[in-house]
N, C-alpha and C positions, 0 to 999 in steps of 0.2 A: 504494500500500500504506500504509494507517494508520499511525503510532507505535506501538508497543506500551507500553504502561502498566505499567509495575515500580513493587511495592511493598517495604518494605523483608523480608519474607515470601520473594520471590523473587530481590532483590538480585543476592544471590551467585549462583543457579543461570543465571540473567539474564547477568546481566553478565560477573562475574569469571571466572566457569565458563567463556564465552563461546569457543568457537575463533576466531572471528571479530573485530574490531575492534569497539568497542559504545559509538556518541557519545550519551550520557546529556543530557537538555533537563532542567533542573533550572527546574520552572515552578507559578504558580499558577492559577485560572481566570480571576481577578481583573488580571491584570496584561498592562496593553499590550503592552509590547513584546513580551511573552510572545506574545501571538494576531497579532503582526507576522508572529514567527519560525514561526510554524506551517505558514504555506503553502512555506514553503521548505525547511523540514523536510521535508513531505511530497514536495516535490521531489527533495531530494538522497534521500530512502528508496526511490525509484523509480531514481534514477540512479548509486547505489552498491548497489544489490540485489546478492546472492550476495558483498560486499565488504565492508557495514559492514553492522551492526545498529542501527537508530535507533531510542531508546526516551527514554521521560519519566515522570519522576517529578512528583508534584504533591507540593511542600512544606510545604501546609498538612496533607496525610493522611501525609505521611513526614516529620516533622520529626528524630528520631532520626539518618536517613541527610542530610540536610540537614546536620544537626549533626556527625557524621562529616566527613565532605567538607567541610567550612567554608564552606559554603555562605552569603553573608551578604546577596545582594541576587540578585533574579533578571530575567530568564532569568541562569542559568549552565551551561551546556555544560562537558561533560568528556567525555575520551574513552580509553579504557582499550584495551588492551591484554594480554594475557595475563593480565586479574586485575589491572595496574598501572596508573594514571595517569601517561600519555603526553602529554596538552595539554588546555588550562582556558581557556574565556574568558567574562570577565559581561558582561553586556548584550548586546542586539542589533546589530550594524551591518553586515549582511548576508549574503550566499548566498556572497560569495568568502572573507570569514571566516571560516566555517564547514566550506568546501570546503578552508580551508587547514587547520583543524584536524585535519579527516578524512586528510588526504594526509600528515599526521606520526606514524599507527597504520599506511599502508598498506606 
């Protein structure tokens, strides 16, 4: 299952609305590590289906939410909760780091 693509348009309906836990890829199209994280992404979206929502923002077309979020280098991951920020991490360094972020909204 793809990433879903939130803009800052749907932000809230997306995420904070969310029932479900919602790990946000905070990425551009330009940047490495970003297209590292991608295939793992796609993995953990298949292996937390009906548990977590996985979605990415592109912070060249959402810099306002970027801005928001203090987003200041990417990839950065967040993962929200009820509307809340739950766990945040920048950069890449793989599928068990991001498996642990995910396991601190579940």
């Amino acid at each position: 299952m793809p990433s879903i693509k939130v803009t800052s348009a749907d932000f809230e309906a997306q995420v904070l609305k969310s029932a479900l836990p919602v790990f946000v890829d905070f990425y551009a199209e330009w940047c490495g590590p970003c297209k590292m994280a991608e295939p793992v992404l796609e993995e953990l979206s298949e292996a937390y289906k009906g548990k977590v929502i996985i979605v990415k923002v592109n912070v060249d077309e959402n810099q306002e939410l970027s801005s928001k979020y203090d987003v200041m280098s990417i990839p950065t991951t967040i993962i929200f909760k009820g509307g809340a920020e739950v766990g945040r991490q920048t950069g890449f360094s793989g599928k068990s780091t991001f498996e642990e972020l995910i396991k601190k909204a579940l």
